[in-house]
LUMMIMI-368651 format. One line per 3 residues: number of its first residue (from 1); their letters; for each residue z, y, x of C-alpha. Coordinates in pm, whole numbers. Layout:
# LUMMIMI-368651
NUM = a = Z,Y,X  ...;
This chain:
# LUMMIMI-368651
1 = xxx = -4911,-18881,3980  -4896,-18546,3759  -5075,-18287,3640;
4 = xxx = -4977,-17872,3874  -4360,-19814,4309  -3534,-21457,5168;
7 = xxx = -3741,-21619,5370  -3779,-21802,5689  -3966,-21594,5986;
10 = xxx = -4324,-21580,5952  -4570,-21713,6207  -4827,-21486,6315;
13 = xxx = -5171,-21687,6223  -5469,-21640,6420  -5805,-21642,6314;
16 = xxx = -6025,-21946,6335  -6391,-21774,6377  -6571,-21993,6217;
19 = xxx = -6920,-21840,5995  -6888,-21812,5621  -7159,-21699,5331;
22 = xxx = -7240,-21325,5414  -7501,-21106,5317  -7770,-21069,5540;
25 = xxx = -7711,-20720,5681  -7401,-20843,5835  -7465,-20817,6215;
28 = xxx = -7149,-21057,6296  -7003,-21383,6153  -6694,-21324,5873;
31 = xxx = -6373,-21579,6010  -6242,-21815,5781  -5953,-21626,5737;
34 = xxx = -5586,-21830,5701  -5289,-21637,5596  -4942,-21579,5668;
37 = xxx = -4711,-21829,5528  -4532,-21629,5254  -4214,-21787,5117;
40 = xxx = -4177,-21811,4757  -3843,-21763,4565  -3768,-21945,4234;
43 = xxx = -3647,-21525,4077  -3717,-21622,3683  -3634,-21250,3441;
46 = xxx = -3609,-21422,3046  -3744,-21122,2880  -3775,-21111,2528;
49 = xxx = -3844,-21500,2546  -4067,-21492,2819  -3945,-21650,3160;
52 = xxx = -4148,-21376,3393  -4189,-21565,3717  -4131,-21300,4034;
55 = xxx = -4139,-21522,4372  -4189,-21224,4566  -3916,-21035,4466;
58 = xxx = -3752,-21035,4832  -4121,-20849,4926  -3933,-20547,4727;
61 = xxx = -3704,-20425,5026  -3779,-20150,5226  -3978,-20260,5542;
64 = xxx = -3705,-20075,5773  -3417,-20264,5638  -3494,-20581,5558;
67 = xxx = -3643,-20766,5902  -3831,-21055,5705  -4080,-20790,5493;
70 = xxx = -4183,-20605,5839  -4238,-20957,5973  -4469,-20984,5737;
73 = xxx = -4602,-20662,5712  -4698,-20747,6092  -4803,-21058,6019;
76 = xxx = -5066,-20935,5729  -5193,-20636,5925  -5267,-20883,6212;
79 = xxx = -5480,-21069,5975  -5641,-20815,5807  -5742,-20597,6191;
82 = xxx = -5883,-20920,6345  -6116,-20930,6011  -6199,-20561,5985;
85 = xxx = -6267,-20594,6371  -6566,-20755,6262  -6735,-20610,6042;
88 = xxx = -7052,-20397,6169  -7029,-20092,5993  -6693,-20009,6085;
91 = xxx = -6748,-19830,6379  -7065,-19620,6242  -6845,-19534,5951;
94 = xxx = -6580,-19384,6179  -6835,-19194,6373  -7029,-19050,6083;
97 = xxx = -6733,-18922,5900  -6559,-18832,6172  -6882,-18569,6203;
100 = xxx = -6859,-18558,5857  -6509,-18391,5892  -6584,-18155,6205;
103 = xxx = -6611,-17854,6020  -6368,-17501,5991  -6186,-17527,5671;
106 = xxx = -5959,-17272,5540  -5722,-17278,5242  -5656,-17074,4950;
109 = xxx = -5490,-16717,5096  -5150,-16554,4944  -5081,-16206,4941;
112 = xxx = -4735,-16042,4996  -4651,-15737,5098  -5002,-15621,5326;
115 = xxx = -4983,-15965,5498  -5200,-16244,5390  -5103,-16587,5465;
118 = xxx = -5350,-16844,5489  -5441,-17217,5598  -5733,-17319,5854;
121 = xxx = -5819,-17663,6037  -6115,-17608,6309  -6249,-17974,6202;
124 = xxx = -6079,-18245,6364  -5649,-18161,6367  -5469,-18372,6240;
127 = xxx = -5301,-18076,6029  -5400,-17749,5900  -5211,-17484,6082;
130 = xxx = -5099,-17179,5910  -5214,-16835,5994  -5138,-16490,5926;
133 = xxx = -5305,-16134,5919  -5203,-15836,5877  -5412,-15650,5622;
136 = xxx = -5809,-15742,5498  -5945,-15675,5797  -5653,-15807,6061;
139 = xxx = -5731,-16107,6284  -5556,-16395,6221  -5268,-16519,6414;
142 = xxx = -5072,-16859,6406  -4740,-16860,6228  -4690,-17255,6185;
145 = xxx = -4890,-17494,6387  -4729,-17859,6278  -4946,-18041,6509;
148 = xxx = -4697,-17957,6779  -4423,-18107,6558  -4503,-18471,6606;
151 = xxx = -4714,-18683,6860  -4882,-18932,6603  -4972,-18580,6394;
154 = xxx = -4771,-18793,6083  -4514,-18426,6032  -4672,-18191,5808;
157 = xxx = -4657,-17864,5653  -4609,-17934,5268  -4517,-17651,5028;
160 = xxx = -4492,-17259,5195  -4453,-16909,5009  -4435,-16590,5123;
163 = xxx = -4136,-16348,5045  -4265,-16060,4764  -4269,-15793,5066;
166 = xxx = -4438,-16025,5341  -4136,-16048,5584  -4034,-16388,5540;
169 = xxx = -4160,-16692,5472  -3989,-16995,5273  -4188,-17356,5380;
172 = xxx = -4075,-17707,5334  -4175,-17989,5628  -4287,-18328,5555;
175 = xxx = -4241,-18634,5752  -4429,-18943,5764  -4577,-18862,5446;
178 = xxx = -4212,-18926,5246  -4179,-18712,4927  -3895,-18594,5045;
181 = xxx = -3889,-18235,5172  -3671,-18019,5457  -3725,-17691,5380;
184 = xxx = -3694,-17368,5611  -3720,-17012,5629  -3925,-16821,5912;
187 = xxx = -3891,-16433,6005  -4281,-16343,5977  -4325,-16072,6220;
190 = xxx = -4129,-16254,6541  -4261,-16621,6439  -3869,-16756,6475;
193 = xxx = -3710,-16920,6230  -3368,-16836,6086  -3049,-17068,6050;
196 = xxx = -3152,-17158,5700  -3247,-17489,5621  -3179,-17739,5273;
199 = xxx = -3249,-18078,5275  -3286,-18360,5018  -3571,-18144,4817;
202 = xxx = -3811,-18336,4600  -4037,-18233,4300  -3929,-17926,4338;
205 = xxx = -4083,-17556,4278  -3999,-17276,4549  -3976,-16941,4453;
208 = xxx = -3819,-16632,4596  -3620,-16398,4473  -3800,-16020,4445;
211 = xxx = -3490,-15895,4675  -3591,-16127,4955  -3211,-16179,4966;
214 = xxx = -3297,-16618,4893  -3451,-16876,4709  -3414,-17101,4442;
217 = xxx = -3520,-17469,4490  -3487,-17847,4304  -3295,-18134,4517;
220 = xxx = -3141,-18456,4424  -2845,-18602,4533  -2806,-18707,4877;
223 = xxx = -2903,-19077,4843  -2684,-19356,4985  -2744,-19461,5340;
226 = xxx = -3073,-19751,5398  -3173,-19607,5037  -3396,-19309,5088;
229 = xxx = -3708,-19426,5041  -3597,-19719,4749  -3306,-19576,4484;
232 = xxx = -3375,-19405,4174  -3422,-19009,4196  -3138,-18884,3907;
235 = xxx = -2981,-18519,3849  -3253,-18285,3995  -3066,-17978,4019;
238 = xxx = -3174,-17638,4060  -3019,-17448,4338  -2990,-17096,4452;
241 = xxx = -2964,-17055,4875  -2873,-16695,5013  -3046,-16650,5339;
244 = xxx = -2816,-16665,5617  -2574,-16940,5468  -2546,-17275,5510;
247 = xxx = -2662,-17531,5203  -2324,-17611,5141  -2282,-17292,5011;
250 = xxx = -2586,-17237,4752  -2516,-17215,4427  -2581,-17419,4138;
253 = xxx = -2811,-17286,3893  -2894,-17517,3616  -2797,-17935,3621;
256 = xxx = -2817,-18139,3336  -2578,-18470,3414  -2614,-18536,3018;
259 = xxx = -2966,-18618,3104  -3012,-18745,3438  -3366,-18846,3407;
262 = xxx = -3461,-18500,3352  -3691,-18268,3640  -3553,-17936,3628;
265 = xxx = -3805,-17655,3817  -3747,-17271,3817  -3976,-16970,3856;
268 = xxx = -3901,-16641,3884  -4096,-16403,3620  -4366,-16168,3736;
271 = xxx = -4082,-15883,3725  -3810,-16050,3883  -3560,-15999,3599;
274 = xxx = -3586,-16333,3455  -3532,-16683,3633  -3733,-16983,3390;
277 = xxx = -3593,-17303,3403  -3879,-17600,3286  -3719,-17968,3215;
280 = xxx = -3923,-18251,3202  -3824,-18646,3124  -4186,-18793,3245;
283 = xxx = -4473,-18681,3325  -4607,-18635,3035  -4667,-18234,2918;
286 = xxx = -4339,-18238,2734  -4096,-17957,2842  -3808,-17777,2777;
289 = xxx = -3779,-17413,2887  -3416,-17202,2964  -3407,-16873,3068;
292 = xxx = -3175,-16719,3287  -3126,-16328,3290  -3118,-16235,3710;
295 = xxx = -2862,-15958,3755  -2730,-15833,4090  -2478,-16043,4088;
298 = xxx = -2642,-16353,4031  -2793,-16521,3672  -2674,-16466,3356;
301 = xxx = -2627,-16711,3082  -2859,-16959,2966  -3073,-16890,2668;
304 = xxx = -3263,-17171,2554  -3675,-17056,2478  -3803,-17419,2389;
307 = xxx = -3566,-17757,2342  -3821,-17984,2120  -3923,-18134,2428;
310 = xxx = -4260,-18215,2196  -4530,-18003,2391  -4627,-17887,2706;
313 = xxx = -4528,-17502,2811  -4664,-17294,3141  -4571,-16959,3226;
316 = xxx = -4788,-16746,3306  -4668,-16357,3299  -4426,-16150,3118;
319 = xxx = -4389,-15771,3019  -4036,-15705,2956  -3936,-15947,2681;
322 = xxx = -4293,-16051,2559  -4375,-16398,2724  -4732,-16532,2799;
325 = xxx = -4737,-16913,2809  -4997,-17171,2744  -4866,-17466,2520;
328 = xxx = -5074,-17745,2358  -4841,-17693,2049  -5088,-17724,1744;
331 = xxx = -5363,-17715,2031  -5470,-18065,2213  -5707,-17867,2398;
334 = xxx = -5413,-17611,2510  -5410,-17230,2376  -5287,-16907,2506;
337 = xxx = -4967,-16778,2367  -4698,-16520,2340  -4319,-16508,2272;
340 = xxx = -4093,-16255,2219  -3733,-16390,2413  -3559,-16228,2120;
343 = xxx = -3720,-16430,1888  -3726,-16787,2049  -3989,-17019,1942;
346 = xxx = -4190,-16758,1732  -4535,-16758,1824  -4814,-16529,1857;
349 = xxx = -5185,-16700,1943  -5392,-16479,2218  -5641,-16722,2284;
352 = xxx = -5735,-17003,2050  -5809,-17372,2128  -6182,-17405,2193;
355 = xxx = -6391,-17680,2239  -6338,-17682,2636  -5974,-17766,2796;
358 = xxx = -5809,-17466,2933  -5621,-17613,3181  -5486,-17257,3381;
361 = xxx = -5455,-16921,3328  -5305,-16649,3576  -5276,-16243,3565;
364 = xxx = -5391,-16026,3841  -5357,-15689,3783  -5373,-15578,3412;
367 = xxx = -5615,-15914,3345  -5553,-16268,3303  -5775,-16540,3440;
370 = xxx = -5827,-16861,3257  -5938,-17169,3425  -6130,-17429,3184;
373 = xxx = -6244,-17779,3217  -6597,-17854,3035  -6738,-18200,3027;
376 = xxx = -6517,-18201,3348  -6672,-17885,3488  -6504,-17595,3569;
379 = xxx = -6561,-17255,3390  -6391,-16910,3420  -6299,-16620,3203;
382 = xxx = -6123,-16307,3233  -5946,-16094,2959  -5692,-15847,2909;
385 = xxx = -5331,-15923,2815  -5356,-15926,2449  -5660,-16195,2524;
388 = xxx = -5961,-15995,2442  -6241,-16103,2663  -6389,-15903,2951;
391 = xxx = -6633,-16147,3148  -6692,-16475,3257  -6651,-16588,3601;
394 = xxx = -6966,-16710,3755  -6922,-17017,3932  -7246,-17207,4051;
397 = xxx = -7351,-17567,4010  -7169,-17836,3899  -6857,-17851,4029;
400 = xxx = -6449,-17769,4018  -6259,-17410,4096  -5928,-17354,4152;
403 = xxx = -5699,-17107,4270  -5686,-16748,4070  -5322,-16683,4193;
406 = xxx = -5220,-16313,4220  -4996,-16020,4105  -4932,-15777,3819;
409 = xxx = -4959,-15524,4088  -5249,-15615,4241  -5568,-15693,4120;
412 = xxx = -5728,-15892,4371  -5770,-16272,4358  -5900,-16565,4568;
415 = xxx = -6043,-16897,4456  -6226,-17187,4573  -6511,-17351,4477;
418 = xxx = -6648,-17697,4604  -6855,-17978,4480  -6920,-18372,4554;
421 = xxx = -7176,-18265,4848  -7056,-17901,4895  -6708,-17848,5059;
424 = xxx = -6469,-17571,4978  -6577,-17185,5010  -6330,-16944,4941;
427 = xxx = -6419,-16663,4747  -6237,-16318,4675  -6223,-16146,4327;
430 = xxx = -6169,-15766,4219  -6060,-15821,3855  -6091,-15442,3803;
433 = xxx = -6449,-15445,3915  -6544,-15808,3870  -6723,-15854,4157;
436 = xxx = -6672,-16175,4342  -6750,-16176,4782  -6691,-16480,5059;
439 = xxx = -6399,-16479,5217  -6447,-16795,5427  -6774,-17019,5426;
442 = xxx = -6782,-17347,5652  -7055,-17404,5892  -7168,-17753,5839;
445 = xxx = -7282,-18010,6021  -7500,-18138,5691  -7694,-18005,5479;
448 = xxx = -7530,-17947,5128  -7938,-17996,4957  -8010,-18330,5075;
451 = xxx = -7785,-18498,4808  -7791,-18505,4427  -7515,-18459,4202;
454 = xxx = -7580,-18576,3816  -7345,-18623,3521  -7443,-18895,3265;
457 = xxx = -7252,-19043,2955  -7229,-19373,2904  -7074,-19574,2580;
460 = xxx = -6707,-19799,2620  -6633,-20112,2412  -6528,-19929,2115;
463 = xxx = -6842,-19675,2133  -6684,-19400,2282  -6860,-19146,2535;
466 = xxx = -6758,-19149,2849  -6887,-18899,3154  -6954,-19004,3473;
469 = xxx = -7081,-18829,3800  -7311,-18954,4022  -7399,-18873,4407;
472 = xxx = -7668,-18965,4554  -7909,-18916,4864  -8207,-18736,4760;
475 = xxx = -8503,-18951,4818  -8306,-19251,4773  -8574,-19571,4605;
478 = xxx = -8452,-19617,4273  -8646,-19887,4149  -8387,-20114,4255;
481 = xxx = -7968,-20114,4271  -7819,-19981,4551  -7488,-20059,4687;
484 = xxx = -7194,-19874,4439  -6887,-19747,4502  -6734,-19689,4158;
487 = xxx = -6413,-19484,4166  -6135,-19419,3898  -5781,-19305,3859;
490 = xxx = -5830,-19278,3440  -5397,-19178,3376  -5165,-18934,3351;
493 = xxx = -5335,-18663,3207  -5488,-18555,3518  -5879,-18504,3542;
496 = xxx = -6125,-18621,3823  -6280,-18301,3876  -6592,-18242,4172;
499 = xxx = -6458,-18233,4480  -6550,-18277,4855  -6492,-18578,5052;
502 = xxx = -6608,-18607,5388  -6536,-18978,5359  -6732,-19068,5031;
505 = xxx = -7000,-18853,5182  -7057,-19081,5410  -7070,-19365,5196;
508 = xxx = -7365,-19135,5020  -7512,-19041,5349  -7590,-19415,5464;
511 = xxx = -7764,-19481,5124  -7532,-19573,4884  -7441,-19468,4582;
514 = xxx = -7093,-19283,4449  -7002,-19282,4131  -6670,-19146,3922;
517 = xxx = -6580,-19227,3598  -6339,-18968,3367  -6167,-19249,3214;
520 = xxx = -5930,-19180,2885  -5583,-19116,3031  -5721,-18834,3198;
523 = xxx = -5724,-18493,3082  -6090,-18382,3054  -6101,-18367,2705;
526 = xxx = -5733,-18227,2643  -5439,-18439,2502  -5644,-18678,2296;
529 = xxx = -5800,-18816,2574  -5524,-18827,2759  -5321,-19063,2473;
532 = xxx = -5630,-19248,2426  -5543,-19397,2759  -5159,-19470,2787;
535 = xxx = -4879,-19675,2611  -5062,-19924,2373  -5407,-19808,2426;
538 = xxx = -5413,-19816,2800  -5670,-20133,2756  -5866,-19867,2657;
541 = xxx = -5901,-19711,3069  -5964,-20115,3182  -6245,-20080,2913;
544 = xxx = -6373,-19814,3026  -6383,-19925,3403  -6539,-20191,3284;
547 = xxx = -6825,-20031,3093  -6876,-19785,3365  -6986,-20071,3594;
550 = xxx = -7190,-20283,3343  -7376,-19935,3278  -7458,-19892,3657;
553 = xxx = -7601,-20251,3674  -7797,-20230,3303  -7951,-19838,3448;
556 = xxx = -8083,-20027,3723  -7817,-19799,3949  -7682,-20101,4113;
559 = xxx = -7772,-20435,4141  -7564,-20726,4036  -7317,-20802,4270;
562 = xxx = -7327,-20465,4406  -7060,-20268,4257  -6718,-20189,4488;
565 = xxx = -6433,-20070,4276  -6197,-19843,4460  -5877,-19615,4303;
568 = xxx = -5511,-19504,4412  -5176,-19514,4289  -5248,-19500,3867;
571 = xxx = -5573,-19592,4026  -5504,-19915,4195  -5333,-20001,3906;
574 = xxx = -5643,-19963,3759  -5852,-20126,3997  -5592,-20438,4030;
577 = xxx = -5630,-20472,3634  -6033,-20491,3594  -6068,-20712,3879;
580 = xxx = -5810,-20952,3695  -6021,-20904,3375  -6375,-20918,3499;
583 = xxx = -6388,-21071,3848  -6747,-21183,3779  -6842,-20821,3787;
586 = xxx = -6728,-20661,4112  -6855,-20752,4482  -6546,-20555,4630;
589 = xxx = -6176,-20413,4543  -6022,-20189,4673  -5674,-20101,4469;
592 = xxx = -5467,-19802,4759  -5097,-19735,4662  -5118,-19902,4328;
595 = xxx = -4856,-19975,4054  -4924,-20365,4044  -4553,-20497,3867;
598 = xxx = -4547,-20331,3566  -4250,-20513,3488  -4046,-20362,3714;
601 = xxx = -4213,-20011,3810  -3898,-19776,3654  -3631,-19941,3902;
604 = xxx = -3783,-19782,4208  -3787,-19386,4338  -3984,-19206,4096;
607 = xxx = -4098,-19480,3904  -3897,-19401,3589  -4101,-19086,3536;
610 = xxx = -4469,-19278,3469  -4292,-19423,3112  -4457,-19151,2919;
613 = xxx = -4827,-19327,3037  -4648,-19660,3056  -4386,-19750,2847;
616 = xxx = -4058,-19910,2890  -4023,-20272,3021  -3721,-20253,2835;
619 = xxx = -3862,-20229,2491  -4001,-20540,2337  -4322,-20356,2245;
622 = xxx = -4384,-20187,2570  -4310,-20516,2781  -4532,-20705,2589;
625 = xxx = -4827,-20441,2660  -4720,-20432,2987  -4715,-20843,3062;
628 = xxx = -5068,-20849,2909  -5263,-20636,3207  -4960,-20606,3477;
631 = xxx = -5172,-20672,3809  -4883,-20906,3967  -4877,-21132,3707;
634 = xxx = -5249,-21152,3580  -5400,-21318,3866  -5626,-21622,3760;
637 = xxx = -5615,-21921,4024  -5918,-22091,4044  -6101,-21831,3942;
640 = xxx = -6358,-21694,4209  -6225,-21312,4264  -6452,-21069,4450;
643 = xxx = -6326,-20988,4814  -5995,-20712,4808  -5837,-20504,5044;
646 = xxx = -5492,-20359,4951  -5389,-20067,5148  -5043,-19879,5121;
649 = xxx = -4804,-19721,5343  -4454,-19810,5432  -4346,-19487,5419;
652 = xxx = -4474,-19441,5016  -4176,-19375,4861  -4358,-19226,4505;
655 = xxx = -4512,-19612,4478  -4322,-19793,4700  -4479,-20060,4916;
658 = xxx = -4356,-20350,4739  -4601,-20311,4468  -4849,-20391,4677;
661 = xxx = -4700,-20648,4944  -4624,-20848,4593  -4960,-20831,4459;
664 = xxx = -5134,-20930,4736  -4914,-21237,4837  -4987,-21371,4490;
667 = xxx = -5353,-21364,4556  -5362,-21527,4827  -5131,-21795,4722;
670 = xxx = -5362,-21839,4387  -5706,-22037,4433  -5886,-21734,4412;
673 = xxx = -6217,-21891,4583  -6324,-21785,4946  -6359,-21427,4953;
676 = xxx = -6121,-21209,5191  -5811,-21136,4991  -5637,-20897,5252;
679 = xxx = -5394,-20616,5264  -5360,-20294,5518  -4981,-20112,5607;
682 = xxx = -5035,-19790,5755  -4742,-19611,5938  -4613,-19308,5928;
685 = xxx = -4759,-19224,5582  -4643,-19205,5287  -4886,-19220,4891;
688 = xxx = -5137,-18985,5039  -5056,-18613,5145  -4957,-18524,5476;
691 = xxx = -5180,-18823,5619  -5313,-18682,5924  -5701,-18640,5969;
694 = xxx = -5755,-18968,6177  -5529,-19207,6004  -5766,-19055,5689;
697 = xxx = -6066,-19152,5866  -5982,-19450,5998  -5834,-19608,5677;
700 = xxx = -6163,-19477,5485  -6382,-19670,5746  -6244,-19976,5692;
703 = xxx = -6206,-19993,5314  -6588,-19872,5322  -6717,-20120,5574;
706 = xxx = -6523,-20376,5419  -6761,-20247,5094  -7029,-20278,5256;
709 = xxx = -7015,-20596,5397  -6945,-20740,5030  -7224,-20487,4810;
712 = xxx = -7499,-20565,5105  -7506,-20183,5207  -7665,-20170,5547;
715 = xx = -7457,-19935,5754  -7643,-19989,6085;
């Protein structure tokens, strides 16, 4: 969610399959649905002089401890699979993505040593595997395939990086889709890995040191047993692990027990001499940076650069003592800096705040790359060190880059570049020369032309401007609404860029139409957009939601009554919110992952970091804001609400299920008219990455044919 949540058994209820109002398209009759039985506890929290009702508060416990909550998690899903079941677009959903999604795709390649390390799925497995080559011109080889690591494909590969000279390779191994993170160390050239291996890593940076001889690495405390995936995460700590010992025996780096709440992540400098610790409380862009001189022998003493903990700091190079960050001090839209160590906190601008957000920058070579975001775009420039400009980057049509990585030694660079209807090609760049060539291009089963991308602006309660993207099918009759799937995440400070999604394409592709709001609480616009939308003025993201969809329906874009609202995690929160305040304007629902007690969102995993966007339920203030759009306990009874489908994962342990399992029992028990009010549990997956290919595609084909039923698309 950054920027780089006792009762008696339940009865399993059948359906009764008896017709209710549908639209027309609908090839088969929707049951009359009944739903579990869910016991209600008399929990009352006085807050403040409020007495906050919580009957669901046993729906909390983890799903592998507590026996009652996976009765009902069975109990729901049963429900919610006979209804899905019939639906007619379900099965042409599955099929069309799953096409959708049978192309090569490669990932960003990493340099070390002459070896470049790189990712590539041939379409269809359920994980990218990992390859290698030696040199340019080398054919690739596998060096981690994780779809031999688990049956259900649910074991990924998460974070991996290279050693400087090539030989080994640090990765971390992710199971079920849990944050949590084993990592591992493989010798490159025999494919075998060594002894080494840390567990309990979370949040955390990986970064080797130049020697080769280790790593350094975040972790937590080992949590108590049964409370993995539900206690608090306190005291990151930054480690150091010397290859060939066992964890017991790495050394502690930097810990902070006076401030437990604080993330602590190191990287090593571009020469290797200096180790940069970064603290954060939240996850808001406000950090504190200690440096640590490396020495043979292990790291000096800390010097602290930055301990304001007002703005946000990223390293990007160093020569010698003469530090390149970017900061948004004095700068909402971020700036390029420079600091001389010697002279901590002194200042020297390279690149001045313009009127796009630079949100990267990177050196390769003797140039450094910066990555901006305009109206939500991406653009590119490179310049020297001491931030004269050379060139701009060429990037074509609308759409988002990313990438840019590389060395001081080495001037060569890869990014990619993708769009709504174009997926990712990967593209290598000679800084010295500035010529940009393919490196990998899909073959696709589509054809990139036959859809339309557009950006429009539309006006929020209060008057302000707000983008939005459109997609589209070229051809598609306009003179009346189509079927809308309006997406949103709108927190957080983190930007809904262009991207491809084989999933939403096929939404498109069957004639509907996509569009994506960048909400305030993002970070289009730079940190006044983003505080536009959190704290007090998060009713501001709602509003915009809000306006987004009224804007589709007055343009003619959709009908009434055809407008599906979907979002995740900050996102569902969303989604959970505007459906409370408006649910005369949505057909559909669909709130994945979502934060939906507000009350209560800091006492779980890493719930205590999203205050900075939040608040504090503990502050008389903050709970007040909170009460007044809090999912949970907004839901109107006898109110007519469109049709929902919740969907989370038991093994989500960033927004733990409970969120969701709480939320959704409290619509059904409220007269919320007839409308299907249902919720989905994967297993095996966790708040999103990691999910293998066909638990993506079959989760997206029922939250879209459950869409479609509702906004009248015709799938068939």
């Amino acid at each position: 969610m950054s920027r780089n949540a006792l009762s008696a058994p339940l009865a399993l209820v059948a359906l009764a399959m008896t017709p209710t109002a549908a639209h027309a398209e609908a090839a088969a009759p929707a049951p009359r649905l009944a739903y579990p039985d869910t016991a209600r506890g008399d929990t009352v929290d006085p807050q403040f002089g409020v007495n906050v009702d919580d009957p669901y508060r046993w729906l909390e416990d983890d799903v592998r401890v507590n026996p009652k909550v996976a009765e009902w998690v069975a109990a729901q899903n049963q429900v919610t699979d006979a209804y899905l079941a019939t639906l007619p677009g379900r099965d042409t959903f599955k099929k069309r993505m799953t096409e959708l999604y049978n192309f090569e795709r490669f990932g960003l390649p990493t340099k070390a040593g002459s070896r470049y390390f790189y990712t590539r799925n041939d379409g269809l497995q359920p994980q990218s595997v990992l390859y290698v080559r030696d040199g340019m011109k080398g054919e690739g080889r596998v060096l981690i395939d994780p779809n031999l690591w688990a049956t259900d494909g649910a074991t990924a590969l998460a974070e991996w990086r290279p050693s400087e000279d090539g030989k080994y390779l640090l990765y971390s191994v992710q199971d079920g889709g849990t944050d949590w993170r084993i990592v591992r160390v493989k010798d490159v050239a025999t494919g075998q890995d060594l002894s080494d291996e840390v567990r309990w890593v979370k949040f955390s940076a990986l970064d080797w040191a130049k020697d080769g001889s280790g790593f350094y690495y975040s972790r937590f405390p080992e949590p108590e047993a049964g409370e993995a995936f539900q206690s608090l995460n306190e005291n990151h700590s930054v480690y150091f692990h010397k290859l060939g010992t066992p964890q017991s025996a790495d050394v502690l780096i930097h810990a902070t027990p006076e401030k437990p709440k604080l993330n602590n992540s190191a990287v090593v400098s571009d020469d290797g001499k200096y180790l940069l610790v970064f603290g954060s409380e939240g996850t808001d862009a406000r950090l504190g940076v200690t440096l640590y001189a490396i020495a043979a022998n292990g790291v000096g003493k800390p010097v602290t650069l930055i301990n304001d903990f007002a703005n946000n700091w990223e390293y990007v190079t160093n020569q010698g003592p003469l530090f390149t960050f970017i900061t948004n001090k004095g700068a909402p839209r971020e700036r390029l800096v420079s600091m001389d160590i010697r002279s901590p906190g002194k200042l020297t601008e390279l690149v001045a705040e313009s009127e796009v957000t630079l949100v990267g920058a990177s050196r390769v070579g003797d140039r450094i790359i910066l990555s901006y975001l305009g109206d939500a775009k991406s653009q590119a420039e490179m310049i020297t060190l001491d931030g004269k400009k050379v060139a701009n980057i060429n990037l074509a049509e609308i759409g988002s880059a990313s990438g840019f990585g590389g060395k001081s030694s080495d001037p060569e660079t890869f990014y990619a570049f993708s769009s709504y209807a174009r997926p990712t090609t990967i593209y290598r760049l000679d800084t010295a020369t500035g010529k940009s060539e393919i490196f990998a291009e899909p073959e696709l089963t589509f054809k990139p032309d036959d859809f339309s991308v557009e950006q429009h602006f539309y006006k929020s309660r209060d008057g302000t401007e707000v983008p939005m993207f459109l997609v589209l099918k070229k051809g598609l009759d306009r003179s009346k609404g189509s079927p809308t799937l309006l997406y949103g995440y709108g927190g957080f400070n983190v930007s809904m860029t262009p991207g491809f999604s084989p999933t939403r394409l096929a939404w498109v592709d069957k004639g509907g139409v996509l569009a994506i709001a960048n909400l305030r609480g993002g970070g289009e616009y730079g940190k006044a957009w983003h505080d536009a939308g959190r704290l007090d003025k998060k009713q501001n993201v709602f509003d915009d939601f809000i306006a987004a969809a009224e804007f589709l329906i007055a343009e003619g874009v959709a009908g009434k009554g055809q407008v599906a609202v979907e979002g995740g995690s900050n996102g569902g929160l969303l989604v959970g919110a505007v459906v409370n305040q408006r649910p005369d304007l949505f057909a559909a629902g669909l709130p994945a992952v979502g934060v939906m007690d507000m009350l209560r969102f800091d006492r779980f995993t890493a719930g205590r970091y999203w205050v900075d966007d939040y608040g504090y339920p503990s502050k008389e203030s903050d709970f007040k804001n909170l009460l007044a759009y809090s999912p949970y306990h907004n839901i109107q009874s006898g109110v007519s609400y469109p049709a929902v489908l919740v969907t989370t994962a038991d093994t989500d342990d960033r927004v733990v299920p409970g969120h969701s399992f709480k939320y959704t029992a409290q619509l059904q028990y409220a007269k919320a008219g007839d409308k299907p009010h249902l919720i989905r549990v994967e297993t095996r997956a966790g708040h999103g990455s990691g999910k293998p290919t066909d638990k993506i595609i079959a989760e997206a084909a029922d939250k879209y044919s459950f869409a479609a039923k509702w906004t009248g698309l015709n799938v068939e």
